[in-house]
ChimeraX commands (.cxc) that place a marker at each C-alpha (Angstrom):
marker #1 position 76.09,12.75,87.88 radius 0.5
marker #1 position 72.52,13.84,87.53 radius 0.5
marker #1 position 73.12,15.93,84.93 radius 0.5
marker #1 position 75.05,13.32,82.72 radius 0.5
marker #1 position 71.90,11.35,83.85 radius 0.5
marker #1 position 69.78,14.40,82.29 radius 0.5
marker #1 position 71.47,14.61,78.93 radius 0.5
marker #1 position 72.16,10.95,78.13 radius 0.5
marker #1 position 69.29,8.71,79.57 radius 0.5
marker #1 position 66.45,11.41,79.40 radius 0.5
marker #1 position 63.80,9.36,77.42 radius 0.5
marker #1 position 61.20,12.24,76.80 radius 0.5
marker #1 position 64.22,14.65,76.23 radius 0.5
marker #1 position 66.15,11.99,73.79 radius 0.5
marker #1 position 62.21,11.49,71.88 radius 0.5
marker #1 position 61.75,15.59,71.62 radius 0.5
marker #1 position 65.75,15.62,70.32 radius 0.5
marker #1 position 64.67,13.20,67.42 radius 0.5
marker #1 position 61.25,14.62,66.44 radius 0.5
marker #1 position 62.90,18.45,66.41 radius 0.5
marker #1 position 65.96,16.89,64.32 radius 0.5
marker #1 position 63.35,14.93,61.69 radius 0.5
marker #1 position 61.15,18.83,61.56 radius 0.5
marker #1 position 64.61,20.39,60.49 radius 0.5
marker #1 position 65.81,17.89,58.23 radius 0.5
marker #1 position 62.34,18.06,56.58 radius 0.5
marker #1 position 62.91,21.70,56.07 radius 0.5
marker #1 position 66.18,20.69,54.28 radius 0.5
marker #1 position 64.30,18.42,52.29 radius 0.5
marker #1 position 62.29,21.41,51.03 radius 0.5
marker #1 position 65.56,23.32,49.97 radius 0.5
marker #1 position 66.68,23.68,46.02 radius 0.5
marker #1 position 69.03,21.19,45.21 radius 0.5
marker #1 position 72.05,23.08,45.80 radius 0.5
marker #1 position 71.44,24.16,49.51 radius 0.5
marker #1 position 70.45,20.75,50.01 radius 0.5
marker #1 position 73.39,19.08,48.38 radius 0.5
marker #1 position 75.63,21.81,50.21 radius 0.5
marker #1 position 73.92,21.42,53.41 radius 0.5
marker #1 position 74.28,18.03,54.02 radius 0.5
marker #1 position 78.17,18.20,53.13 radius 0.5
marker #1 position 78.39,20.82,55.34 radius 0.5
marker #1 position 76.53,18.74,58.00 radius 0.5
marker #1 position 78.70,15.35,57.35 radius 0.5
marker #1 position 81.74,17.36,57.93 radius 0.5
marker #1 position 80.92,19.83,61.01 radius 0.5
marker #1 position 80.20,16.56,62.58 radius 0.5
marker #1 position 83.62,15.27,62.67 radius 0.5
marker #1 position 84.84,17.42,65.06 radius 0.5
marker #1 position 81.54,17.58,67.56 radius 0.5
marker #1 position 82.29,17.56,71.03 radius 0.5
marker #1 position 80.33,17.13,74.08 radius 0.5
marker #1 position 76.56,15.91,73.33 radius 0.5
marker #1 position 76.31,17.52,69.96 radius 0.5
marker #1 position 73.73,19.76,71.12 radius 0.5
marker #1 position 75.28,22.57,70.16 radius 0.5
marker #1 position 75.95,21.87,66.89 radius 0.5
marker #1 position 72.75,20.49,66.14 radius 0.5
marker #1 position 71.43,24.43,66.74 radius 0.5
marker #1 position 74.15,25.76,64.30 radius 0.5
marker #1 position 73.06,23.26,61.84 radius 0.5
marker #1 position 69.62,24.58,62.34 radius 0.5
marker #1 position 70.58,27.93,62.63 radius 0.5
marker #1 position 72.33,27.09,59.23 radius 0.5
marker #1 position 68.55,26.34,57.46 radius 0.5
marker #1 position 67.25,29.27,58.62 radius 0.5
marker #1 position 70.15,31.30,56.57 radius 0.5
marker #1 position 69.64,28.82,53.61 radius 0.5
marker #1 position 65.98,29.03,53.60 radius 0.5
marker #1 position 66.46,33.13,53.35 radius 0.5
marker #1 position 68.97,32.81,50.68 radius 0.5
marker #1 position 66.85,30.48,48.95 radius 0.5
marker #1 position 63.91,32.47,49.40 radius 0.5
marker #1 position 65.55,35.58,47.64 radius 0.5
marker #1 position 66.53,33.77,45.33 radius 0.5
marker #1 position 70.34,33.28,45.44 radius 0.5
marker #1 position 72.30,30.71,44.71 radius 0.5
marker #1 position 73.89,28.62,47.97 radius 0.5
marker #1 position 77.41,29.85,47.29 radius 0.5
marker #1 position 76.54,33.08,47.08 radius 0.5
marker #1 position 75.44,32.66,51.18 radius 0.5
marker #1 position 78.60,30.61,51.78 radius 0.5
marker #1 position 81.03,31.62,49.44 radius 0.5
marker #1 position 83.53,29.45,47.05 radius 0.5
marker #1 position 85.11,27.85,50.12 radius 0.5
marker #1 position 83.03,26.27,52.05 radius 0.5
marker #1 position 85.47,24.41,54.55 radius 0.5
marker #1 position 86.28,28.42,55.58 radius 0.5
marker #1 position 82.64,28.42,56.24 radius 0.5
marker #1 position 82.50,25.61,58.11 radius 0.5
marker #1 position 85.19,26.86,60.19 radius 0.5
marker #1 position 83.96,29.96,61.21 radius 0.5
marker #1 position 80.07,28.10,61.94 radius 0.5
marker #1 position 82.34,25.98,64.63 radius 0.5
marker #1 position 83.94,29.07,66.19 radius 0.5
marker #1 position 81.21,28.67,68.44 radius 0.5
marker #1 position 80.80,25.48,68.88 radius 0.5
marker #1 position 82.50,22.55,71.35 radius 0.5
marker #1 position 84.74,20.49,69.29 radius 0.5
marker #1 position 86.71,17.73,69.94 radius 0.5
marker #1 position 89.83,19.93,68.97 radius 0.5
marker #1 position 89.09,22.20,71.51 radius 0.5
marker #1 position 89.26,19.08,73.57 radius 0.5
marker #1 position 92.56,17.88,72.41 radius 0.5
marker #1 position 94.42,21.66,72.64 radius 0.5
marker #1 position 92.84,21.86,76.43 radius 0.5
marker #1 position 94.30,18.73,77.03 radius 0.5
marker #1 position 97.86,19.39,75.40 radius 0.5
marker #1 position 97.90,22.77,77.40 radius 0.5
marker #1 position 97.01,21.32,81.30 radius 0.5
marker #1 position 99.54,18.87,80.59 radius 0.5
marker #1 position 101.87,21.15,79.63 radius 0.5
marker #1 position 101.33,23.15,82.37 radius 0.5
marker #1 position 100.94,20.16,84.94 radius 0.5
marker #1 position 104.16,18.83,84.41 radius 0.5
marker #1 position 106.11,22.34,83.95 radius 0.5
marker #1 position 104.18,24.97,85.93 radius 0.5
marker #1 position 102.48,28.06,85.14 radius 0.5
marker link #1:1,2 radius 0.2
marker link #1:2,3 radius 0.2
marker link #1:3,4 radius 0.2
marker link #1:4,5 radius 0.2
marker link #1:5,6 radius 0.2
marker link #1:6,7 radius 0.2
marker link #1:7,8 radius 0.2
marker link #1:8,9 radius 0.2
marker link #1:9,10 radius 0.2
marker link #1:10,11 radius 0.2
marker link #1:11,12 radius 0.2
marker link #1:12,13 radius 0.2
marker link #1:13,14 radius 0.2
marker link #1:14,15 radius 0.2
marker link #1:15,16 radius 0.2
marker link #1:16,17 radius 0.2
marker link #1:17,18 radius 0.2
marker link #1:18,19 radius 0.2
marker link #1:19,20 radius 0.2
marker link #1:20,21 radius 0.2
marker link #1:21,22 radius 0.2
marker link #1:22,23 radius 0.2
marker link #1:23,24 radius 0.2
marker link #1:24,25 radius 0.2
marker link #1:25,26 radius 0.2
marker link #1:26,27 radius 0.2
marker link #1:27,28 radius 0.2
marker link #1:28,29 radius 0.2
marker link #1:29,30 radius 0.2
marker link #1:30,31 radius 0.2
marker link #1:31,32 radius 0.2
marker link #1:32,33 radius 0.2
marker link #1:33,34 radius 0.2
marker link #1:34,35 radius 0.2
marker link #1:35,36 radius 0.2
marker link #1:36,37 radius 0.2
marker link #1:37,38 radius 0.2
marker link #1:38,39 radius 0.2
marker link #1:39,40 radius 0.2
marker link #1:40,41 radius 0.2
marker link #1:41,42 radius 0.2
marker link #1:42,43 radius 0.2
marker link #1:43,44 radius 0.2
marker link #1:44,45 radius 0.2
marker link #1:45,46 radius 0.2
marker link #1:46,47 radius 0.2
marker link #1:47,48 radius 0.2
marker link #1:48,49 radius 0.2
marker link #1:49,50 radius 0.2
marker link #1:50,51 radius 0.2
marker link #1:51,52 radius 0.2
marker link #1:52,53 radius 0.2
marker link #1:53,54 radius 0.2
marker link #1:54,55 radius 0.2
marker link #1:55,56 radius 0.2
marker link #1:56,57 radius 0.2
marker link #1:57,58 radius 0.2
marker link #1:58,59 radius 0.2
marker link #1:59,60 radius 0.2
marker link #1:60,61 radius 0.2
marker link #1:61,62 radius 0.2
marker link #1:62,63 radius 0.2
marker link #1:63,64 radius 0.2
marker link #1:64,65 radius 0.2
marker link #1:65,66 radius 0.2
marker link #1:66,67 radius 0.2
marker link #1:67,68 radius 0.2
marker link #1:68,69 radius 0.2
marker link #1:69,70 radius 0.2
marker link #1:70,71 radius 0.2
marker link #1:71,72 radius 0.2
marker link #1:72,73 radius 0.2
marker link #1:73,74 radius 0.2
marker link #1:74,75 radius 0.2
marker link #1:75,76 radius 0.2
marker link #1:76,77 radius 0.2
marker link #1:77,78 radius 0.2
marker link #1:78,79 radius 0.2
marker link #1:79,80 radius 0.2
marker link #1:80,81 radius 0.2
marker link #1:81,82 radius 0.2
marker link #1:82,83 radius 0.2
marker link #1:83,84 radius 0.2
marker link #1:84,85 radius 0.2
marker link #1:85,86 radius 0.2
marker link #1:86,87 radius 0.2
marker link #1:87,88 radius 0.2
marker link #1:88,89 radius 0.2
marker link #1:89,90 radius 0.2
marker link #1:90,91 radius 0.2
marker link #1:91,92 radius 0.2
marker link #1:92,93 radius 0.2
marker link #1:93,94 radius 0.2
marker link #1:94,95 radius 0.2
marker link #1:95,96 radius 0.2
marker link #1:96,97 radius 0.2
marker link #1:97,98 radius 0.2
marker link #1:98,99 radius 0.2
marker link #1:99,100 radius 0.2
marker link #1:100,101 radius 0.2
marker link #1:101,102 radius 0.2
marker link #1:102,103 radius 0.2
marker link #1:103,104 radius 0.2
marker link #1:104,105 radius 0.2
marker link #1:105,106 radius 0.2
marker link #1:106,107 radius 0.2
marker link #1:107,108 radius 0.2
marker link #1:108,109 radius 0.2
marker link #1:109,110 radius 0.2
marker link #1:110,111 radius 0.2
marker link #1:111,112 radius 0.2
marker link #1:112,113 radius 0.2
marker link #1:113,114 radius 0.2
marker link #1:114,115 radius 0.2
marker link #1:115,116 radius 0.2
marker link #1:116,117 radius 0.2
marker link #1:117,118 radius 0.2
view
């Protein structure tokens, strides 16, 4: 319980959370239009299927400026970095992260296996 204390009702934790989030989003602010304008739909849809906290996708999203700001900085344009489809980019960024349909197939399967066995 402490923990869910930790992550939810953590005032100074919750305050550093929102001040780190408003430094990255300035840092989108300062990308060309394109990473910008791709960045945020990228951002609106990844967070459809966050899971858990969020946490962890808020450090792909930032990892996700770092690779746009080094793109941008050689002088690329964003779909060179992400390619033509970008919702096949946006799947392989949430390989690694906790998603809610990672929830739902965990769920399906200890069902599954609760009322069958093995």
């Amino acid at each position: 319980m402490s923990d869910f204390f930790d992550k939810y009702f953590n005032i100074k934790k919750i305050a550093e959370s929102k001040r780190e989030y408003k430094r990255q989003m300035a840092r989108v602010d300062a990308l060309p239009e394109d990473y910008r304008f791709v960045f945020r739909e990228i951002q609106k849809h990844m967070w459809q299927f966050a899971g858990g906290d969020g946490m962890d996708m808020l450090q792909i999203h930032y990892d996700l400026i770092d690779l746009f700001e080094s793109g941008a900085s050689e002088g690329k344009r964003c779909l060179e970095i992400t390619g033509t489809d970008v919702a096949a980019f946006c799947d392989e960024l949430l390989r690694s992260a906790k998603t809610y349909t990672e929830d739902w197939r965990e769920k399906l399967n200890n069902r599954v296996r609760k009322k069958l066995g093995g």
